[in-house]
Each structure stands twice: as C-alpha cells, then as structure tokens.
C-alpha positions in Angstrom: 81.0 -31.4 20.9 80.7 -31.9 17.0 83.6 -34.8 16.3 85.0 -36.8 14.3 87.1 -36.2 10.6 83.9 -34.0 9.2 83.2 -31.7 11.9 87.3 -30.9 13.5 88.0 -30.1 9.6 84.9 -28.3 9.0 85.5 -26.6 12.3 89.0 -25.3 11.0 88.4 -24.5 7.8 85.5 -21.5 8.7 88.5 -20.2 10.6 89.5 -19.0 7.0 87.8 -15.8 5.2 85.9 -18.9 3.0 82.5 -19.4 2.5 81.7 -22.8 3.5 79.1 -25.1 3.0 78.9 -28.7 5.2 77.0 -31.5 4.3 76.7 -33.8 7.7 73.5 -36.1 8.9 72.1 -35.7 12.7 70.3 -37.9 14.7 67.2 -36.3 16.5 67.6 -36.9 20.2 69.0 -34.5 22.4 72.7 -34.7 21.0 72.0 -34.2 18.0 70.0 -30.7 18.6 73.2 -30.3 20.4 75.2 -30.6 17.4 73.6 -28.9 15.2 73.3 -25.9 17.6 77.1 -25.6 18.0 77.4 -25.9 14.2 75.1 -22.9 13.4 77.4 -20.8 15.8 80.5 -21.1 12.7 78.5 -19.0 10.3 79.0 -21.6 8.0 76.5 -22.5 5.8 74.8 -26.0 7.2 73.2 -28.7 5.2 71.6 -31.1 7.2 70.0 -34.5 6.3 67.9 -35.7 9.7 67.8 -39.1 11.1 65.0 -40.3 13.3 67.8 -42.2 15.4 69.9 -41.1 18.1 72.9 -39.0 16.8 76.1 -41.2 17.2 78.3 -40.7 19.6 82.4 -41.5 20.2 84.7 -41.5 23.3 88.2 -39.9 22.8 90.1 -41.0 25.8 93.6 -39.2 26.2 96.7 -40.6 28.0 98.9 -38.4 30.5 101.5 -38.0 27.6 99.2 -37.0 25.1 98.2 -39.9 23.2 94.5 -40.7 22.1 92.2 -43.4 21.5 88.3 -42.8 19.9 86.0 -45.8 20.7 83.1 -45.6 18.3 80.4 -46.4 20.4 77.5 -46.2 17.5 78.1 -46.4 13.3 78.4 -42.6 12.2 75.5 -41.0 11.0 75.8 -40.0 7.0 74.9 -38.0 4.2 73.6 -39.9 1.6 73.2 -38.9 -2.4 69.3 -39.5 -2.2 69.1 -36.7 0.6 67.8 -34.1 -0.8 70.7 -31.4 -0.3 72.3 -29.3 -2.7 75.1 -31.7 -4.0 75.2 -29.6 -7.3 76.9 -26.5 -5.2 80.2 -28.6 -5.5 80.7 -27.4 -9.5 80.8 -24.0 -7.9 83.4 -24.8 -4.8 87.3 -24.3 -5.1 87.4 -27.2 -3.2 85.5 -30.3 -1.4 87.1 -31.7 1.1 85.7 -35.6 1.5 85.1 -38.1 4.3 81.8 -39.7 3.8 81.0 -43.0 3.1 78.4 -42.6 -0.3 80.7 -43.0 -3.5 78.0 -41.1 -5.6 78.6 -38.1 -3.0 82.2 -38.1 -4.4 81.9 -39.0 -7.5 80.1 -35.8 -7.7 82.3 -33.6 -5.6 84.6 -34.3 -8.5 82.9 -31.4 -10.0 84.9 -29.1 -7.8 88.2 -27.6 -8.8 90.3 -29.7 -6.2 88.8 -32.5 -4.1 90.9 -34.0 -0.7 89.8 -37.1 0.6 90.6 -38.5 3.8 92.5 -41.7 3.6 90.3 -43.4 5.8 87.7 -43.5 2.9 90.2 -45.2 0.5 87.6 -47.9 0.1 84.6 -44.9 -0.9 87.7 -43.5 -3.6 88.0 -46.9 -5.5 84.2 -47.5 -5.7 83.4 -43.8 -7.0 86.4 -44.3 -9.6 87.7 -40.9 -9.4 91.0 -39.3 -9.1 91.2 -37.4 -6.1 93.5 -34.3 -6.2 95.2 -35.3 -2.5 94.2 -38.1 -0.4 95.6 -37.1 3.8 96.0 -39.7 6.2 98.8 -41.1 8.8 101.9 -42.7 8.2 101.4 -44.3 11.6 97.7 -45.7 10.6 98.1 -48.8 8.8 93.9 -48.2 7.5 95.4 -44.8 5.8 99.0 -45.8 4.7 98.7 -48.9 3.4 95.9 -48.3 1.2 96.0 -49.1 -2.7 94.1 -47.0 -5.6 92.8 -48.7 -8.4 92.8 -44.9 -10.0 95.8 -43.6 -7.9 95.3 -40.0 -6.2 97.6 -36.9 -7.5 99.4 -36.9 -4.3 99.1 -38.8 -1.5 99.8 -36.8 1.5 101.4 -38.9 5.0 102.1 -37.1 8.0 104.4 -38.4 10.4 104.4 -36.9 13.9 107.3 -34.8 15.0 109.0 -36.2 11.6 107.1 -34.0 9.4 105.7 -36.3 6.7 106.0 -37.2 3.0 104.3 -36.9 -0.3 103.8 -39.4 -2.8 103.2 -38.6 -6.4 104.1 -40.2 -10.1 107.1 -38.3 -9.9 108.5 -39.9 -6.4 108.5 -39.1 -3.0 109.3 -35.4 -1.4 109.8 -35.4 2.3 108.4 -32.0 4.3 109.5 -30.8 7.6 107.1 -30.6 11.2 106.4 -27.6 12.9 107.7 -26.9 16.9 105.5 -28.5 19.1 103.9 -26.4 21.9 105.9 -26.8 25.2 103.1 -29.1 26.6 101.3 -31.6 24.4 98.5 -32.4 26.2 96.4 -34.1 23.4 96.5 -34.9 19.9 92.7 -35.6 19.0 92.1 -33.8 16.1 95.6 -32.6 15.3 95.4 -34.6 11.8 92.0 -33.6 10.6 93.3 -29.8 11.4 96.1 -30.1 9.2 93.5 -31.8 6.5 91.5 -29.0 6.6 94.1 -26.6 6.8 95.8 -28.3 3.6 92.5 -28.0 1.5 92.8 -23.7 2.8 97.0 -23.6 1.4 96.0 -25.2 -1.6 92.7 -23.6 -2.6 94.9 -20.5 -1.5 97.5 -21.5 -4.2 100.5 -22.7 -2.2 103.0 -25.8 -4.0 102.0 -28.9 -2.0 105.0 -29.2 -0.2 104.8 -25.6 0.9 101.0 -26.6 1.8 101.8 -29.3 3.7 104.4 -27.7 6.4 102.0 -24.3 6.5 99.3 -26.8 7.7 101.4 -28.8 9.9 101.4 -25.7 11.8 97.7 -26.0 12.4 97.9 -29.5 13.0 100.6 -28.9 16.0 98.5 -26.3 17.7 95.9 -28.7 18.5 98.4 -30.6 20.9 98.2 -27.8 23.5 94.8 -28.9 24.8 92.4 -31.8 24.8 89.8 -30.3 22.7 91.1 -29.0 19.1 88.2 -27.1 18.7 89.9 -24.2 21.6 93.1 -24.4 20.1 92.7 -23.9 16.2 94.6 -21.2 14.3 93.2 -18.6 11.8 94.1 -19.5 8.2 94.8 -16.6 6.1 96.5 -16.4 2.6 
C-alpha cells in the first residue's frame, strides 16, 4: 500500500470535498506501478516525478496491544525542485501540507495561504527559512518534540495519545482534549498523519486551532480500529 507521512495524509485529505493535488516520486519496478495505481483510484490529482530505482519500501510491524514500529528498509524516494512538476500551483492552494525533504519545495509552498509541515522535517523548515503556519508532530517523538526553529512556526501542534495534546504559540501554551478511542485499538500506524491531514481540512475549513485540533483528533483515533489506516479513515466535511 502507499505509506508513509505523504501518502496516509494525502489519503485522508481526498476524503474531503477538496481538490487535491500530490507531489510524490516512484520508483519503476513492480511496487512502484503498484503505487501509483492505488493513487490514481483517489481522484486526486497526481504529480509524479519517476525514478529509475526500485520504489522504497518500509515494514510496519504492530504489537498485540496496538503499538507500532516502521523499519525503513530503503531511503524514501523524493520530489525534488528540479523535477519538472507544477510547483507554481501552490500560489493557487488554501493549503500545502509539507513532508519532503527539498527546502526549495517549501520555500515555495510558502506561496500558499497556510502551509503545515510535519515535524519530522524540522531540519527541511530551518534550511528553507520560512515560517510555517503549523508544524504537527508527537509529544512522545523526541525527533518531533524537541526540535528548535531558527524562524519559529505560528503554532506548534503536539499530540499526546489518549491525553489530547497541546499547542505552542508566542502567546503560551493551550492544552486540547482526545477523542474516545474505539473499543479495540488494534493499531495505531497512521493515526498521527490522519490527524495531520485532517488538521490542514479544519483549518483551511476555518476552525480556531484549538477547535481544529480535537475535530481532527477524531480522525486520528479512528485509525486505531484496524491495522491499515487507509480502511478506517473518516469523511471530512465543513
């Protein structure tokens, strides 16, 4: 299946009345003609840069209670600012929502009226030297929390498991509230990057952050019924 931060996002923003656009890189063996397959099926709008290589792959492995682990098993394949794909649609999006690695890519995302950026790409935020409207990461990652912005973000967005999470802004710290959990968790790969993408929706959509942030948790928690997100994403509506 399509994986990772890009493509569990991606997937759960075209469950919104959106058009989308995604910008990804695909290898050319037999998984990546895979891939790209199952992302045609969204009716999303697919920008593809192709990479005479075999298309990465990751493992998820997922304990009895719920808990997972993703082994890399090759570097992620992706899009870079000398592809030749549309990067000036962004000036025309309500929102990008960021998780590559090419700090020109971002820099001109910026063009967009509200940019989120993963926090695992704190590193790809500092080089481009923009301010990002929301960076969303883990309170439990150490790679996402403990990350410092030499141009700091709007609002840094944590969540916290069962404990909601917080947001950090120039103004403090607000604390928001989780969702119930489903009565079996049976997974949670993908539950953050569903409550990424479904934050970018709230807030495109015109939702306060903090009202933003507990709408999406609810995405985020549906995920746990089932070891593949991608069966178990909700519809985002206004």
């Amino acid at each position: 299946m399509p994986g990772g931060g890009g493509a569990i996002t991606f997937f759960q923003l075209v469950r919104s009345p959106a058009e989308v656009h995604f910008f990804t890189a695909i290898g050319d063996d037999a998984a990546g003609v895979d891939v790209q397959a199952r992302l045609m099926t969204s009716g999303a709008t697919i920008h593809v840069a192709h990479r005479p290589q075999e298309h990465s792959r990751d493992l998820v492995l997922v304990t009895p209670n719920g808990e997972r682990t993703i082994v890399v098993m090759q570097s992620p394949l992706q899009a870079r600012f000398s592809d030749p794909l549309p990067w000036s649609l962004f000036a025309e999006c309500d929102a990008v929502f960021f998780t590559g690695q090419d700090a020109e890519i971002l820099r001109a995302a910026r063009a967009a009226r509200v940019v989120v950026v993963t926090a695992r790409r704190a590193a790809v935020v500092a080089a481009a030297g923009i301010a990002a409207d929301v960076v969303v990461g883990s309170a439990n990652d150490p790679r996402e929390a403990a990350n410092d912005y030499p141009i700091p973000p709007r609002a840094l967005v944590l969540t916290d498991g069962a404990r909601g999470g917080r947001i950090e802004t120039a103004d403090g710290t607000e604390h928001f509230a989780a969702p119930p959990p489903p009565p079996v968790i049976a997974g949670s790969y993908g539950a953050g990057d569903s409550f990424a993408g479904a934050l970018t929706w709230y807030l495109v959509a015109g939702l306060p952050l903090k009202a933003a942030c507990e709408r999406a948790g609810t995405h985020g928690a549906a995920v746990l019924a089932g070891s593949n997100p991608l069966e178990h994403q909700l519809p985002l509506r206004r």
